[in-house]
C-alpha positions in Angstrom: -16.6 -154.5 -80.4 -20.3 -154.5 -80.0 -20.5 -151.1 -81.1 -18.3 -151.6 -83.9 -20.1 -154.5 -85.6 -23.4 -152.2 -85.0 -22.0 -149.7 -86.5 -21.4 -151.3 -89.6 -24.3 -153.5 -90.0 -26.6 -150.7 -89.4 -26.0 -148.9 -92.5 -26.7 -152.1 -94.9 -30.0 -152.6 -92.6 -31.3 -149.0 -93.1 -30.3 -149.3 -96.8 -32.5 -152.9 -97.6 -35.5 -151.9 -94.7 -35.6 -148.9 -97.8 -35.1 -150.7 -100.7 -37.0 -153.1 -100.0 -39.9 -150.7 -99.2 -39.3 -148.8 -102.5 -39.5 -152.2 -104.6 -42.7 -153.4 -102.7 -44.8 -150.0 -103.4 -43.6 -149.5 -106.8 -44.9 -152.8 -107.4 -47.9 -152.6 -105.8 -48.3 -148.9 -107.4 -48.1 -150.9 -110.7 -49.7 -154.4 -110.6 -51.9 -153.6 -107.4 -53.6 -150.3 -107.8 -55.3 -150.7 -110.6 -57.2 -147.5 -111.6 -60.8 -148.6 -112.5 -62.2 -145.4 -113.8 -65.1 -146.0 -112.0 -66.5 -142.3 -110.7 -67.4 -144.0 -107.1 -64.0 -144.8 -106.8 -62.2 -141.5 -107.9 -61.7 -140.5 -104.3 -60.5 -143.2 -103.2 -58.1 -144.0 -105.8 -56.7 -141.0 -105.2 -56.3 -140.5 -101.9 -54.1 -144.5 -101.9 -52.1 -143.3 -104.8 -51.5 -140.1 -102.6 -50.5 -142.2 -100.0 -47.9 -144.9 -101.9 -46.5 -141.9 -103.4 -45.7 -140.3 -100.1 -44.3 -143.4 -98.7 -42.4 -144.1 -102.1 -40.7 -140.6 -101.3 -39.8 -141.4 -98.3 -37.9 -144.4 -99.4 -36.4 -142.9 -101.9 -35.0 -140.4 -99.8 -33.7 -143.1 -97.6 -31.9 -144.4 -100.4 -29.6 -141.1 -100.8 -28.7 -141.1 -97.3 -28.2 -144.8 -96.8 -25.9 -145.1 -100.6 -23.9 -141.8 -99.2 -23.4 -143.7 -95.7 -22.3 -146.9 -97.4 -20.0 -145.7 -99.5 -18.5 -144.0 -96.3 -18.6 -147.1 -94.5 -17.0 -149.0 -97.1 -14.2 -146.3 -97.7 -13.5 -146.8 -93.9 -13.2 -150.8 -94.5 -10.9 -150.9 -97.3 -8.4 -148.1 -95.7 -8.5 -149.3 -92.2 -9.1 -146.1 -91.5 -11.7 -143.8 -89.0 -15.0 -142.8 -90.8 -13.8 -139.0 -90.8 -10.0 -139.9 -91.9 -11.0 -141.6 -94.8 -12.6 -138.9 -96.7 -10.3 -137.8 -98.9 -9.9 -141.6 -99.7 -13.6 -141.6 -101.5 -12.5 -140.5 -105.0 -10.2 -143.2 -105.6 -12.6 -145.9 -103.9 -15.7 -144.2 -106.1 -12.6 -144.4 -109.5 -10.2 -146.9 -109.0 -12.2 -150.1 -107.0 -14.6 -152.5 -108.2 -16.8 -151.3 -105.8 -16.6 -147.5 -106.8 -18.1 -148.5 -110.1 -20.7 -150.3 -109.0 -21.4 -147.2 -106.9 -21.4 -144.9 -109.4 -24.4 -147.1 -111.1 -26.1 -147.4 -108.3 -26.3 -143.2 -107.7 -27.4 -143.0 -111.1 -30.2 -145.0 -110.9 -31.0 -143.5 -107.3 -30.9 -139.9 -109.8 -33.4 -141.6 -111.5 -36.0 -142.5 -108.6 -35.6 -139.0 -107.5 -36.5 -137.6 -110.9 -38.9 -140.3 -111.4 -40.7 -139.5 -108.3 -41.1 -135.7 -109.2 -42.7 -135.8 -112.4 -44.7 -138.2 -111.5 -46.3 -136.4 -108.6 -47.9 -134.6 -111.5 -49.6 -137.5 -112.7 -50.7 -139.9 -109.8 -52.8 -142.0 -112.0 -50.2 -142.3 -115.2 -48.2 -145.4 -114.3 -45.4 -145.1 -116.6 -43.1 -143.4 -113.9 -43.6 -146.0 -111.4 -42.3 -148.2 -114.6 -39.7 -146.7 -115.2 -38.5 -146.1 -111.4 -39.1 -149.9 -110.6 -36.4 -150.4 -113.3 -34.1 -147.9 -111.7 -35.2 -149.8 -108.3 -34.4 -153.5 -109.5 -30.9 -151.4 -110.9 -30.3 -150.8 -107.4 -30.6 -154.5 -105.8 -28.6 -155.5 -109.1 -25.7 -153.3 -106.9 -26.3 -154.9 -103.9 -25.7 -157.8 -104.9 -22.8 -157.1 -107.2 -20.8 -155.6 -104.8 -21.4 -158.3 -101.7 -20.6 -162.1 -101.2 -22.3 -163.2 -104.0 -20.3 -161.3 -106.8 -17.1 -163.3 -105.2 -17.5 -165.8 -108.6 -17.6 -163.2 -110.9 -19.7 -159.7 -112.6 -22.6 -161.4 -113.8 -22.2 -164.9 -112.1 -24.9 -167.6 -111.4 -24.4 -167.1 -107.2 -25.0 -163.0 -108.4 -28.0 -163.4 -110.4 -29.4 -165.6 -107.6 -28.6 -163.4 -105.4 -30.7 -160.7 -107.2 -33.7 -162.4 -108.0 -34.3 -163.6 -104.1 -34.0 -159.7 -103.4 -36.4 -158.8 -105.9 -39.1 -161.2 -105.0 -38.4 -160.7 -101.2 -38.8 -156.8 -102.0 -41.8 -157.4 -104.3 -43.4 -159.7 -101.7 -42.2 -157.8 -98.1 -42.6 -154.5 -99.3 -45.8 -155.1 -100.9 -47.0 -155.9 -97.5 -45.6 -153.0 -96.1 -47.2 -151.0 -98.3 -50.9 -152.1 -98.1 -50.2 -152.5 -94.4 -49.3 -148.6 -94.0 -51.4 -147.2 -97.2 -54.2 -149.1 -98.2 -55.3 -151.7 -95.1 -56.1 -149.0 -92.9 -58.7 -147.1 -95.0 -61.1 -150.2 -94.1 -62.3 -148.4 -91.1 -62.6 -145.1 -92.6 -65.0 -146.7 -95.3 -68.3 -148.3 -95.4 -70.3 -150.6 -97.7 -69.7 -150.8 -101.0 -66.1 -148.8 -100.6 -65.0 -151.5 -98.3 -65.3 -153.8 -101.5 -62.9 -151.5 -103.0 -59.6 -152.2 -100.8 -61.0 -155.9 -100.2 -60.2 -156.2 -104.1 -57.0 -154.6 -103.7 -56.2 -157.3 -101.0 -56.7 -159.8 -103.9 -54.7 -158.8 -106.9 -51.9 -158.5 -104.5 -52.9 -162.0 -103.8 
């Protein structure tokens, strides 16, 4: 029984540890790291972008396997059925369930992190790509919560909406720690001086 209920809350658990990783360094990729322009602080600019962007990667690669697991897991629920038996159930939970739909938009904008997260390793310092993937991001906690308890009242219901904002400013607020906690906080003891000034005022817009 233990294993069961493991077995099915670990999935969900993976999926928000990632999402709401993803949320917290786009964010901070956005409104954090600003880019000063400032030829002292080329280097170090960067090597943090370098470093959100690997760590956004990483999330976002957690997000194909954890959607792909769920929607397994969730197959399994609604057919009562072992994880393996219930494959050739996943079309008609993906075409004919409330769920599937929500699915479906939820892999799109997933599509769209990946291809987000491409281009703009081109371009570490043009921010329009971690725009347009924190859209896709907020897309994704928008599923979340329209396909668990809080979509009971209705698509688009005041208990759903609710539901979404408290993810997005958990994930803006948690994952933004996150983020400076594995990217930015530990340059401090690899700089000295007037670089340390640099992250210290990183520490503060986020702040």
């Amino acid at each position: 029984m233990i294993l069961d209920k493991f077995g099915h809350s670990a999935p969900t658990l993976f999926d928000l540890l990632a999402l709401i990783t993803c949320i917290g360094a786009l964010s901070c990729r956005i409104w954090v790291l600003h880019v000063t322009g400032n030829i002292s602080d080329k280097r170090d600019e960067g090597l943090l972008l370098a470093n959100v962007w690997k760590l956004i990667g990483l999330t976002v690669a957690m997000l194909v396997l954890s959607s792909s697991v769920l929607l397994l897991t969730r197959t399994a629920e609604m057919s009562g059925l072992p994880l393996g038996a219930g494959l050739s159930l996943v079309p008609r939970v993906l075409f004919k369930t409330h769920y599937g739909q929500v699915w479906l938009i939820r892999i799109a904008a997933v599509a769209v992190l990946c291809a987000g997260w491409l281009v703009g390793g081109r371009d570490l310092y043009a921010r329009r790509y971690s725009i347009c993937m924190f859209i896709a991001a907020a897309v994704i906690a928008a599923t979340r919560s329209a396909s668990g308890h809080a979509a009971n009242a209705g698509d688009f219901s005041l208990p759903e909406i609710s539901d979404w904002l408290h993810l997005m400013a958990a994930s803006i607020w948690g994952g933004g720690l996150v983020t400076l906690s594995l990217t930015v906080f530990p340059s401090i003891f690899r700089l000295s001086g007037e670089r340390r000034k640099y992250i210290a005022d990183i520490a503060v817009r986020f702040s």
